[in-house]
N, CA, C and O atoms as a MOPAC input file, in Angstrom:
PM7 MOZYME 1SCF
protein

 N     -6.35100 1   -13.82500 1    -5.43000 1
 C     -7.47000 1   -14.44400 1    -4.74900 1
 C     -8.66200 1   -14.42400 1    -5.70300 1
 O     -8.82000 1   -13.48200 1    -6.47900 1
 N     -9.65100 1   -15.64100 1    -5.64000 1
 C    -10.75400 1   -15.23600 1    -6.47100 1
 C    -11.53200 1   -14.35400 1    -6.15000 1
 O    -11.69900 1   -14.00800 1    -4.98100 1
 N    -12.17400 1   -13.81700 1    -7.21600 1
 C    -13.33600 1   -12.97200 1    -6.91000 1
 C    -14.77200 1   -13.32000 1    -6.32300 1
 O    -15.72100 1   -12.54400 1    -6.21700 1
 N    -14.72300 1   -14.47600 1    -6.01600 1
 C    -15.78400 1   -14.94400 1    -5.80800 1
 C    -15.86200 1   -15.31000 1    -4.42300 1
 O    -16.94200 1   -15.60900 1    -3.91300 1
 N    -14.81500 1   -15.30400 1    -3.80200 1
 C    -14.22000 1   -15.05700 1    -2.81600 1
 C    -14.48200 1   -13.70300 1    -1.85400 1
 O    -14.99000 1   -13.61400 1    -0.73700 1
 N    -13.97400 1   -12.77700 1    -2.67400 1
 C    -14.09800 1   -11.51500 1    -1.73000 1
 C    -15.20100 1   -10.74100 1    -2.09700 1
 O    -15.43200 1    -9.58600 1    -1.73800 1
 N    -15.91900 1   -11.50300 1    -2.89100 1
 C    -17.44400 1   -10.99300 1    -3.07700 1
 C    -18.41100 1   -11.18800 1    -1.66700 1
 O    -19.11400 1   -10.47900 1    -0.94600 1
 N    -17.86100 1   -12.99600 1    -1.77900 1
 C    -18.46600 1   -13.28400 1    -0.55000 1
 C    -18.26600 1   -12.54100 1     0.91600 1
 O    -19.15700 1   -12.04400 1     1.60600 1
 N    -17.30200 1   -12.58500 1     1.11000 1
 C    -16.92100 1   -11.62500 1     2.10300 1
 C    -17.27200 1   -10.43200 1     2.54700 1
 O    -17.50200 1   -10.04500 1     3.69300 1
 N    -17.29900 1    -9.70900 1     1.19900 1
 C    -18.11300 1    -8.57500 1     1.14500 1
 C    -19.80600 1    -8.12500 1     1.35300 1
 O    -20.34700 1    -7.10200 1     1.77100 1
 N    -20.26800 1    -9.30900 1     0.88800 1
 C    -21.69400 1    -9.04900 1     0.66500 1
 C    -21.40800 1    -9.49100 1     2.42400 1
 O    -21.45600 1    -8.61400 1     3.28700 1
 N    -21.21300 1   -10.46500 1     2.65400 1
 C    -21.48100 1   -11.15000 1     4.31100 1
 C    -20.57400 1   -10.05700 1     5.46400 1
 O    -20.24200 1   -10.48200 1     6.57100 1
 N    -20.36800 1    -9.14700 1     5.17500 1
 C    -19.44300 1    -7.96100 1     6.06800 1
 C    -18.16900 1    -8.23200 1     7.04500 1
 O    -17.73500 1    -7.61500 1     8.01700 1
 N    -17.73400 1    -9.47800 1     6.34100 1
 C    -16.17300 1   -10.18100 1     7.02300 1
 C    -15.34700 1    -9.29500 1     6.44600 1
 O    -14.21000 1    -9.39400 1     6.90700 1
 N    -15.46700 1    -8.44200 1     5.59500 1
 C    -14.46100 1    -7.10900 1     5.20700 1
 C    -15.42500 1    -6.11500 1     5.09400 1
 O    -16.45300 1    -6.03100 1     4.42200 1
 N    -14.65700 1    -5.08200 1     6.21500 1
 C    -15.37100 1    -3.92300 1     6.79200 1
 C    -14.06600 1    -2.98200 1     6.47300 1
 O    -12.89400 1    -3.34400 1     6.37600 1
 N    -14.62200 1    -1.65500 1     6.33800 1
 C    -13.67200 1    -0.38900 1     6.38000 1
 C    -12.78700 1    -0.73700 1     7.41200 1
 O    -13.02800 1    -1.11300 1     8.56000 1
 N    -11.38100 1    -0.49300 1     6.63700 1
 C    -10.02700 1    -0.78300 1     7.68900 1
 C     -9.57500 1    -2.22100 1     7.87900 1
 O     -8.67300 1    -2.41100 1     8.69500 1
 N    -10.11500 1    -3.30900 1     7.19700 1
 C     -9.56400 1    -4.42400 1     6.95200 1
 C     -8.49600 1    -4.61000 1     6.79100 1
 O     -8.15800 1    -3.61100 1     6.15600 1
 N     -7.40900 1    -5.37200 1     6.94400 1
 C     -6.38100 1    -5.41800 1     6.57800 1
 C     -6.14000 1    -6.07400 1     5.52700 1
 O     -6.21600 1    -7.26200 1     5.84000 1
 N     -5.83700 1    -5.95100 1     4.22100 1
 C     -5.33100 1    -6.64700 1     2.90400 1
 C     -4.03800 1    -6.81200 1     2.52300 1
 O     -3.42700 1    -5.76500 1     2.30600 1
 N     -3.32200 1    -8.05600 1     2.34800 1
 C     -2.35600 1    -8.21000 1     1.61800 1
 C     -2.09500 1    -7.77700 1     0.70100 1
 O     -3.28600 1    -7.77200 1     0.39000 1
 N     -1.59500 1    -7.32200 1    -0.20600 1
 C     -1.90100 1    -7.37200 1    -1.69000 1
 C     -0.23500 1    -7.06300 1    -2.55000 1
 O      0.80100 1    -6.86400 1    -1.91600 1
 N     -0.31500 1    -7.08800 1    -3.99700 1
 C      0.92100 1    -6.75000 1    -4.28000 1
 C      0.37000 1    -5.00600 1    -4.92700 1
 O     -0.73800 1    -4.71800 1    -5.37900 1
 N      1.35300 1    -4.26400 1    -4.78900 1
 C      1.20100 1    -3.13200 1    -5.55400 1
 C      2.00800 1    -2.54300 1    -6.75300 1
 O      3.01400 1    -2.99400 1    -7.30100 1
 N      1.40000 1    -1.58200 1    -6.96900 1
 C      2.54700 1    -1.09600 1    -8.22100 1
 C      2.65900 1     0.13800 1    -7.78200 1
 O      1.58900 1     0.69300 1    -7.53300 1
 N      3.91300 1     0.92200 1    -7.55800 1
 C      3.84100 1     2.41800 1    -7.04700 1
 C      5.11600 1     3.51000 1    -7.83100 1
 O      5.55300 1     2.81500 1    -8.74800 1
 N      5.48400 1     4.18200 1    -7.84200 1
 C      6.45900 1     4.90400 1    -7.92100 1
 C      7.52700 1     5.12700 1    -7.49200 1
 O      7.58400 1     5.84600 1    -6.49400 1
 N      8.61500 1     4.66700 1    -8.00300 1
 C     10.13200 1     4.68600 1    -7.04300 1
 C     11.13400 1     5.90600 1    -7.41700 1
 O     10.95900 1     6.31600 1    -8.56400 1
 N     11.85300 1     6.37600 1    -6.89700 1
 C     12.75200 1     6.98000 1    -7.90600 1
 C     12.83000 1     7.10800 1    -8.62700 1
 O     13.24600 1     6.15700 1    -9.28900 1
 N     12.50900 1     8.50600 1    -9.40300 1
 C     13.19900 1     9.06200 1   -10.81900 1
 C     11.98700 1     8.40000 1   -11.32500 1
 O     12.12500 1     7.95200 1   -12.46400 1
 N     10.71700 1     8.20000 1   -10.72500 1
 C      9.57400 1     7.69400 1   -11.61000 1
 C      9.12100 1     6.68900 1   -11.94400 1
 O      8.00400 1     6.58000 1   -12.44800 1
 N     10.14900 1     5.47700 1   -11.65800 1
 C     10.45300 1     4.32500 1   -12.21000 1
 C      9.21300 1     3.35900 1   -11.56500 1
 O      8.84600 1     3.54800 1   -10.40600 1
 N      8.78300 1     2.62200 1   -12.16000 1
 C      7.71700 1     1.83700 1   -11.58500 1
 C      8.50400 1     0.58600 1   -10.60700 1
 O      9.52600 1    -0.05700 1   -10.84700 1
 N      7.47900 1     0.54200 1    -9.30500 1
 C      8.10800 1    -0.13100 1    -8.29100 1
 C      6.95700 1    -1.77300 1    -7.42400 1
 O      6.17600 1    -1.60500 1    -6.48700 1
 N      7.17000 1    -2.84500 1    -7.95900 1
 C      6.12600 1    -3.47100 1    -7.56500 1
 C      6.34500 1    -3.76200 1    -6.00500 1
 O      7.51100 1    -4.10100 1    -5.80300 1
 N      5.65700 1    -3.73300 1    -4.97800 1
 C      6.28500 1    -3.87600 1    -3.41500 1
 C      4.69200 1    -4.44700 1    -3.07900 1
 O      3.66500 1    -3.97000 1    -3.56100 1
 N      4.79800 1    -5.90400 1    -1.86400 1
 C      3.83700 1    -6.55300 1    -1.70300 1
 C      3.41200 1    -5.29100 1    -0.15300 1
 O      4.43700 1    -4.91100 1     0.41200 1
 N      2.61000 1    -4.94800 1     0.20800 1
 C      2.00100 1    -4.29600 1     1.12100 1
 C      0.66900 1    -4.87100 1     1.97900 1
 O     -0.18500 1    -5.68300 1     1.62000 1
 N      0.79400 1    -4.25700 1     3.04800 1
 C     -0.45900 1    -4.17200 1     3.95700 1
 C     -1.15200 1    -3.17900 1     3.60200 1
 O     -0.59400 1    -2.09700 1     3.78200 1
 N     -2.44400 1    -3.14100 1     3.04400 1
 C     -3.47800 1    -1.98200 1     3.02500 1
 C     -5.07900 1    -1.59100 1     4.05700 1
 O     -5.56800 1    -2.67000 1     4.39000 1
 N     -5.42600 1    -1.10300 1     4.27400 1
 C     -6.86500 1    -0.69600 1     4.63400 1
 C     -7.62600 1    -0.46100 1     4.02500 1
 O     -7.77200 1     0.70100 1     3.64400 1
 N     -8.55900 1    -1.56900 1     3.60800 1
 C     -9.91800 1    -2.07400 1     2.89400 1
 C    -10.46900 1    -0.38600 1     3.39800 1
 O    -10.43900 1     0.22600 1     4.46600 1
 N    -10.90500 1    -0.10300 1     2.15600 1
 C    -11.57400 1     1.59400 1     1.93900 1
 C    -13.29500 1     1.30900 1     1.24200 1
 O    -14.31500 1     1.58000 1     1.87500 1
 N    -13.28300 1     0.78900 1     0.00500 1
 C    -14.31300 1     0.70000 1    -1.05600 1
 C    -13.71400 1    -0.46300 1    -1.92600 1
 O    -12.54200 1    -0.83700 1    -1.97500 1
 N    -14.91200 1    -0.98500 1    -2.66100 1
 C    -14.71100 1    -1.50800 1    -3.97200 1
 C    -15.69000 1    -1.37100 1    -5.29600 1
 O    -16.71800 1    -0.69800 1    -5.36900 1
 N    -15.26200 1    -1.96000 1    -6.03300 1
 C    -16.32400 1    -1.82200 1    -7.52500 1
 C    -15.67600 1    -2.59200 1    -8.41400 1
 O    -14.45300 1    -2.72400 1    -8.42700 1
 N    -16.53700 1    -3.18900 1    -9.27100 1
 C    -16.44000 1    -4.11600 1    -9.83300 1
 C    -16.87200 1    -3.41900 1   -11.61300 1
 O    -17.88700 1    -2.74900 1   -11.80400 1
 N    -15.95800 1    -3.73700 1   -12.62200 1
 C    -15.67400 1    -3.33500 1   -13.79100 1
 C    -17.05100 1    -4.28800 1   -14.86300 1
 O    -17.60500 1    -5.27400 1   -14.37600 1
 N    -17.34700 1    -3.86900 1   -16.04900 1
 C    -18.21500 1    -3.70400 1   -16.33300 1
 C    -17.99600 1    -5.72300 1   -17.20200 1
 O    -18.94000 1    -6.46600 1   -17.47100 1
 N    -16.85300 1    -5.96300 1   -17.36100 1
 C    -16.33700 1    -7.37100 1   -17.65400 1
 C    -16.76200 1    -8.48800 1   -16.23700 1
 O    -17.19800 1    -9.63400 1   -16.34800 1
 N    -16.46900 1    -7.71400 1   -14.90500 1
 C    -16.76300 1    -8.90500 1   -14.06200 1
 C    -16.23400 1    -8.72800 1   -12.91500 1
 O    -16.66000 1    -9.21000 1   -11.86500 1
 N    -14.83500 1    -7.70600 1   -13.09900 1
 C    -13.60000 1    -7.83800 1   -12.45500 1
 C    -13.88500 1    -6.95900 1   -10.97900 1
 O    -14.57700 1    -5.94500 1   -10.88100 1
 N    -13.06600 1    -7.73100 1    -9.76400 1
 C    -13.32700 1    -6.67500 1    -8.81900 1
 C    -12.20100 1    -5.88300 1    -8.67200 1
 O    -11.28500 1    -5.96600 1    -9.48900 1
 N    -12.14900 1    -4.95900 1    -7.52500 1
 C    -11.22100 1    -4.34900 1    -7.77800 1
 C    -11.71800 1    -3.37400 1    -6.20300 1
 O    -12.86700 1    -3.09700 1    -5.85900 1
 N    -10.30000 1    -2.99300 1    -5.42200 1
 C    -10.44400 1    -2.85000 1    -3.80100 1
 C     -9.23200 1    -1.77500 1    -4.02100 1
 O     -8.05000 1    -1.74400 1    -4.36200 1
 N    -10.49700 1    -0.74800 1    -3.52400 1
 C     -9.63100 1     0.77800 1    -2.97000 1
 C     -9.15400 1     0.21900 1    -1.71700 1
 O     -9.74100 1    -0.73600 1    -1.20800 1
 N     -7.95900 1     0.83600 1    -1.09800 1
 C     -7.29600 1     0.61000 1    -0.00500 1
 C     -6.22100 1     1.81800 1     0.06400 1
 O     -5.71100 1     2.44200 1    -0.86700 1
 N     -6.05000 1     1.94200 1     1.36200 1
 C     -5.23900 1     3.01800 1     1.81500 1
 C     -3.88900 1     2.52900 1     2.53200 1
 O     -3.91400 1     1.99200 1     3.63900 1
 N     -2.55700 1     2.78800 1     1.71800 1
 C     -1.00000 1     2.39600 1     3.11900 1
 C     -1.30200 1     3.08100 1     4.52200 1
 O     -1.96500 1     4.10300 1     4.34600 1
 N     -1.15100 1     2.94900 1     5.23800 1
 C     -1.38300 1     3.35100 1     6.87400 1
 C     -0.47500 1     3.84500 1     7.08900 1
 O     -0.50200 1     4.62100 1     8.04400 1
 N      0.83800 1     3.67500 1     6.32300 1
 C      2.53700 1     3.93600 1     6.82300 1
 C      2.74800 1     5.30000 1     5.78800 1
 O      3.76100 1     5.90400 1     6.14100 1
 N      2.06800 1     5.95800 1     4.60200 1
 C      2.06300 1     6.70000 1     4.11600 1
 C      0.89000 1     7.50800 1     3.36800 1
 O      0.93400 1     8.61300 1     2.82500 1
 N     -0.15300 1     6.61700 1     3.51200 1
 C     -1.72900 1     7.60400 1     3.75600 1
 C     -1.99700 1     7.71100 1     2.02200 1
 O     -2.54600 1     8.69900 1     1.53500 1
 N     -1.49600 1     6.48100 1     1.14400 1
 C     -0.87500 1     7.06400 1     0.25000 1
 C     -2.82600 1     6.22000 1    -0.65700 1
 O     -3.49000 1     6.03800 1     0.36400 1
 N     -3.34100 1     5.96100 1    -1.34700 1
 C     -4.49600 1     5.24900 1    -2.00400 1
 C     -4.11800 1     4.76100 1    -2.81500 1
 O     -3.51200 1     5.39400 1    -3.67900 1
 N     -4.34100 1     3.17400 1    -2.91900 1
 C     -4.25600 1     2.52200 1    -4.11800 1
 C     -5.51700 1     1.47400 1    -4.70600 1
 O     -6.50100 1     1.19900 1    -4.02100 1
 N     -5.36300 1     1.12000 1    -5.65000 1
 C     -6.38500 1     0.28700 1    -6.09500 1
 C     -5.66400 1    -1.14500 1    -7.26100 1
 O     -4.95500 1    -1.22900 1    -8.26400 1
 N     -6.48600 1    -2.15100 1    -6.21800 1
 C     -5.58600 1    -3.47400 1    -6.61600 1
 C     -6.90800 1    -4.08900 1    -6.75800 1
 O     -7.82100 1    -4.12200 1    -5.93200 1
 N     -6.85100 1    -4.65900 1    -8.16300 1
 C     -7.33300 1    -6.29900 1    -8.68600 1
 C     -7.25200 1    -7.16100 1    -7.56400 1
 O     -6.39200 1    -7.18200 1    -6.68400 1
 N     -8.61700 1    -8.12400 1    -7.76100 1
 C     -8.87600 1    -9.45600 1    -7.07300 1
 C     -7.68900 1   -10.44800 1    -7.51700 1
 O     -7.30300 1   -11.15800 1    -6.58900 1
 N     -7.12400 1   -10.61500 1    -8.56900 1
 C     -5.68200 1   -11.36000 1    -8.84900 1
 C     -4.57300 1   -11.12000 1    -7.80200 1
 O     -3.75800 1   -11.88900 1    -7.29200 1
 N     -4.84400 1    -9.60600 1    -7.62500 1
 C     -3.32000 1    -9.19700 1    -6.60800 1
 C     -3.30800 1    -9.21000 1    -5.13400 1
 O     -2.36600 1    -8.65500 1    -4.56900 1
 N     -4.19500 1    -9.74800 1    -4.47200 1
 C     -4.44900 1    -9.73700 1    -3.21000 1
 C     -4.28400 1   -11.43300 1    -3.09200 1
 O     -4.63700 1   -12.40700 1    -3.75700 1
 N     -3.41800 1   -11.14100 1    -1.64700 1
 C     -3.13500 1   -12.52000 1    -1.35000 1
 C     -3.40400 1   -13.06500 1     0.35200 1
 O     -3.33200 1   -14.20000 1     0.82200 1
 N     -3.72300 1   -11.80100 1     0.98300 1
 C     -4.36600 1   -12.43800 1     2.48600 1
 C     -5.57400 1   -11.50900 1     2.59400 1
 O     -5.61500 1   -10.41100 1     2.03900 1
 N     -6.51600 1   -11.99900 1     3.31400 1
 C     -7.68200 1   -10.84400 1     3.60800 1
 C     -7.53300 1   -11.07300 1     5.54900 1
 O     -7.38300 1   -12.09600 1     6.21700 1
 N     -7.63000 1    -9.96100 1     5.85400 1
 C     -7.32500 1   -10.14900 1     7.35900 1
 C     -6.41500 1   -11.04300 1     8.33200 1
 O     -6.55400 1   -11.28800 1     9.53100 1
 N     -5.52400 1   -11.41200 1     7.49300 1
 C     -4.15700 1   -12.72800 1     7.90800 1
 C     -4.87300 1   -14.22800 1     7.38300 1
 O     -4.59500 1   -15.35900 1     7.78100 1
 N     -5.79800 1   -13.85100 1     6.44100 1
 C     -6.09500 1   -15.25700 1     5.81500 1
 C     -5.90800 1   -15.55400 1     4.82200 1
 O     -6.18300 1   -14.50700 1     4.23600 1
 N     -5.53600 1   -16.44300 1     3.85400 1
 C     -5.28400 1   -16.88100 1     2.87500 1
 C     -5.98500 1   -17.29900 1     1.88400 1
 O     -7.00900 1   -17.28000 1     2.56700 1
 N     -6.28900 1   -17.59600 1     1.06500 1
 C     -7.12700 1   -18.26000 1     0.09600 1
 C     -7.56700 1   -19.43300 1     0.44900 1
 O     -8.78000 1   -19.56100 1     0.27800 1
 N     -6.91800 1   -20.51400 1     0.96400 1
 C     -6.86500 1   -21.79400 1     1.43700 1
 C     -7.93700 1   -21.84300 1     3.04900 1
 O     -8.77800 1   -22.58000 1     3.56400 1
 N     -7.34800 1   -20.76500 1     3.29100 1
 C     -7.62500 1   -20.64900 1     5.03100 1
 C     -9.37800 1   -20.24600 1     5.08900 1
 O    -10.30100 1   -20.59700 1     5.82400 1
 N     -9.25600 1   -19.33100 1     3.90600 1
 C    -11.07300 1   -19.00000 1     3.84900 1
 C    -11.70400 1   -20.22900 1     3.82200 1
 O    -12.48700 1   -20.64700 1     4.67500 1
 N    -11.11800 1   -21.14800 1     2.19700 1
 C    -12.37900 1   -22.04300 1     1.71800 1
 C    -12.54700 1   -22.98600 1     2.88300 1
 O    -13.66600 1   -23.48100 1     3.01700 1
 N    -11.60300 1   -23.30900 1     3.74700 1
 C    -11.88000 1   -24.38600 1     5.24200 1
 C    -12.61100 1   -23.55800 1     5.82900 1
 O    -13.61200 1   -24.17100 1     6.20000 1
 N    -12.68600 1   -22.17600 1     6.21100 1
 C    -13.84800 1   -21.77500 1     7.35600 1
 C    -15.33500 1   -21.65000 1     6.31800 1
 O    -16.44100 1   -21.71100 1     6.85700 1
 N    -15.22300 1   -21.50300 1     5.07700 1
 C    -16.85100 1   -20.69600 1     4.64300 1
 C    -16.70100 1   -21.94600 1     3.61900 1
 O    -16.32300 1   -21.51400 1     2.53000 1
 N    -16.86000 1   -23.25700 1     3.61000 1
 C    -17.30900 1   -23.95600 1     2.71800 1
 C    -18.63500 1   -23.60700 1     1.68400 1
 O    -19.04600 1   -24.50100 1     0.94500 1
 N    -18.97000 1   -22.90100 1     1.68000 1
 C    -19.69800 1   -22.96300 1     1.00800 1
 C    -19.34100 1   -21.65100 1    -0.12500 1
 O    -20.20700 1   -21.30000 1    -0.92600 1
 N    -18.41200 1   -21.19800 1    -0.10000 1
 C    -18.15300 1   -20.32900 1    -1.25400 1
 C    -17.99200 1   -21.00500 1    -2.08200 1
 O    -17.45300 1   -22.01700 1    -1.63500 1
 N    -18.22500 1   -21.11200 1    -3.67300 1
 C    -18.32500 1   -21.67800 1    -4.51800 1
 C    -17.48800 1   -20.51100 1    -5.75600 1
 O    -17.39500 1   -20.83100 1    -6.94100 1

């Protein structure tokens, strides 16, 4: 999703603590092995890197577990889509 996107969102409080986020993750599988699995998270915090980039603490609900995913890796914000935002908030740019 763009960042310019869930900036907006953010500054305008359409993502509040406990949001629900799509996103893809990267986690730990067996024997260590890196495991990418698309998840539901709970919007926690964010911050944005000193290049531009955002970037959204979120918590699994199903294992309490914290992760932190890039504006690239998120693909619904509250059961919405990328597409589905720019029709309701025209004016994100």
């Amino acid at each position: 999703m763009k960042t310019s996107i869930l900036k907006f969102m953010i500054e305008k409080e359409y993502i509040k603590t406990n949001s629900m986020i799509h996103a893809t993750i990267q986690s730990s599988g067996i024997g260590g092995m890196p495991v990418i699995l698309n998840k539901d998270i709970l919007y926690e915090d964010c911050a944005q890197s000193a290049k531009g980039g955002l970037y959204i603490k979120g918590c699994d609900p199903e294992n309490l577990r914290e992760y932190i995913v890039g504006a690239s890796k998120i693909h619904q914000v509250n059961g919405m889509d990328e597409a589905t935002i720019e029709r309701l908030f025209p004016e994100i740019q």
